[in-house]
C-alpha positions as CSV (number, residue, x, y, z in Angstrom):
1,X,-8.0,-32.5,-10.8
2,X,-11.2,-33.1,-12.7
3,X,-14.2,-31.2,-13.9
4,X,-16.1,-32.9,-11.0
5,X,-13.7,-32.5,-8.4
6,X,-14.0,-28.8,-9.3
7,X,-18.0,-28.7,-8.3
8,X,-17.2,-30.7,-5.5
9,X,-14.6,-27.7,-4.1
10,X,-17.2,-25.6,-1.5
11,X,-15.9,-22.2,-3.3
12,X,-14.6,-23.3,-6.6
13,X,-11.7,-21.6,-8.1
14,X,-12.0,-17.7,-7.8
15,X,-10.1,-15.8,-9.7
16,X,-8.0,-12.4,-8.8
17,X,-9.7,-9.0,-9.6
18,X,-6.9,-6.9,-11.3
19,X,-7.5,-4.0,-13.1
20,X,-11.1,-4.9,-13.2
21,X,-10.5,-7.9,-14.9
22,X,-11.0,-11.6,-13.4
23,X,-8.1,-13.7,-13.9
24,X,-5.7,-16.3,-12.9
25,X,-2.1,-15.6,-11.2
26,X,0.5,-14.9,-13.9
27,X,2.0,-18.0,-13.2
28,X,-0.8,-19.7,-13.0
29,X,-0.3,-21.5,-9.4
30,X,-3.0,-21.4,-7.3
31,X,-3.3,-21.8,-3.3
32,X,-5.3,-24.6,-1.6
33,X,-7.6,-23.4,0.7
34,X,-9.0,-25.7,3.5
35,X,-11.4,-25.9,6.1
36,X,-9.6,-26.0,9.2
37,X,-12.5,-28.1,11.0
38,X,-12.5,-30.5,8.7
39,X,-9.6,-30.5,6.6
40,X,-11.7,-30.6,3.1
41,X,-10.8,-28.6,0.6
42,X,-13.0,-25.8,-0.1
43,X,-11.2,-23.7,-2.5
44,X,-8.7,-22.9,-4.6
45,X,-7.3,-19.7,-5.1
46,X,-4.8,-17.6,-7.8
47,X,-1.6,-17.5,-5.9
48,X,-0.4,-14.3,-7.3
49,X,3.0,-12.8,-7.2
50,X,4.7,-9.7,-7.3
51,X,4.0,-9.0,-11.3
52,X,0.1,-9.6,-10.0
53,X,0.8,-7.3,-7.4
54,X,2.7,-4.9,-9.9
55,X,-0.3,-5.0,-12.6
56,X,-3.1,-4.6,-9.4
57,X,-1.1,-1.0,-8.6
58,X,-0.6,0.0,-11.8
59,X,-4.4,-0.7,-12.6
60,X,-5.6,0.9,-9.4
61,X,-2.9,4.1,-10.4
62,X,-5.2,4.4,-13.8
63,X,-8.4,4.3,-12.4
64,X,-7.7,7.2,-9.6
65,X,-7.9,9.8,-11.9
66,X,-11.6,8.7,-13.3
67,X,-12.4,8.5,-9.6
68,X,-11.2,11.6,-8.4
69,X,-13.1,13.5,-11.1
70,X,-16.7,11.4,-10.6
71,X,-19.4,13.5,-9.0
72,X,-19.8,12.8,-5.1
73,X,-22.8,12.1,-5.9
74,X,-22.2,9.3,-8.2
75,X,-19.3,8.0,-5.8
76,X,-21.5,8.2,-3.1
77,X,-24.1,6.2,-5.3
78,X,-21.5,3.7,-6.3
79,X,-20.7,2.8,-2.9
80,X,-24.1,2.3,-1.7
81,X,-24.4,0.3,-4.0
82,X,-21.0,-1.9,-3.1
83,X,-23.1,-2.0,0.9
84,X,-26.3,-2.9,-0.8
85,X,-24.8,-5.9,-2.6
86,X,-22.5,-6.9,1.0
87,X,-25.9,-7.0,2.8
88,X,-27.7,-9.1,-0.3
89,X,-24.5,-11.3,0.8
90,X,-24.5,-11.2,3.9
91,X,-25.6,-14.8,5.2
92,X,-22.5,-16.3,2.5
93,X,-19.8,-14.0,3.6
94,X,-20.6,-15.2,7.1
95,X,-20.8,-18.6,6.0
96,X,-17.5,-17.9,4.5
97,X,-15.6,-16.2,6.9
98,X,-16.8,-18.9,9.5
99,X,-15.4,-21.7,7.7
């Protein structure tokens, strides 16, 4: 694949959120993703495995704690937050889930 067959990809190549980082699957395969309308391929994604999987749980374990002792207030405030950001998203995530 080439640099411009990258920008031509609808969603580009994501990466996996674990343990609040942004990164590729461990073994570095990634998933095709395509439109079933039109067969194009619109994205491709980290195909992660079990030690993804293993490293998502064990990052999601650490941050519990933090979480559990944050002010309601402040988890409220996050979360808000999270909504306000879906809604400022809104017409893509359609778009997205759509296709």
């Amino acid at each position: 694949m080439t640099a411009s067959d990258v920008t031509e990809l609808q969603f580009g190549e994501p990466l996996a959120l674990i343990g609040g980082d942004r990164r590729p699957a461990l073994s570095g395969e990634r998933l095709d993703t395509f439109n079933p309308a039109t067969g194009r391929l619109i994205a491709r994604i980290p195909r992660c495995g079990a030690e993804d999987v293993q490293l998502a749980v064990e990052g999601a374990a650490r941050a519990l704690p933090a979480w559990q002792r944050m002010p309601l207030a402040e988890r409220a405030a996050r979360l808000t937050r999270l909504a306000e950001v879906i809604d400022l998203r809104a017409e893509e995530l359609v778009r997205i889930d759509t296709i």
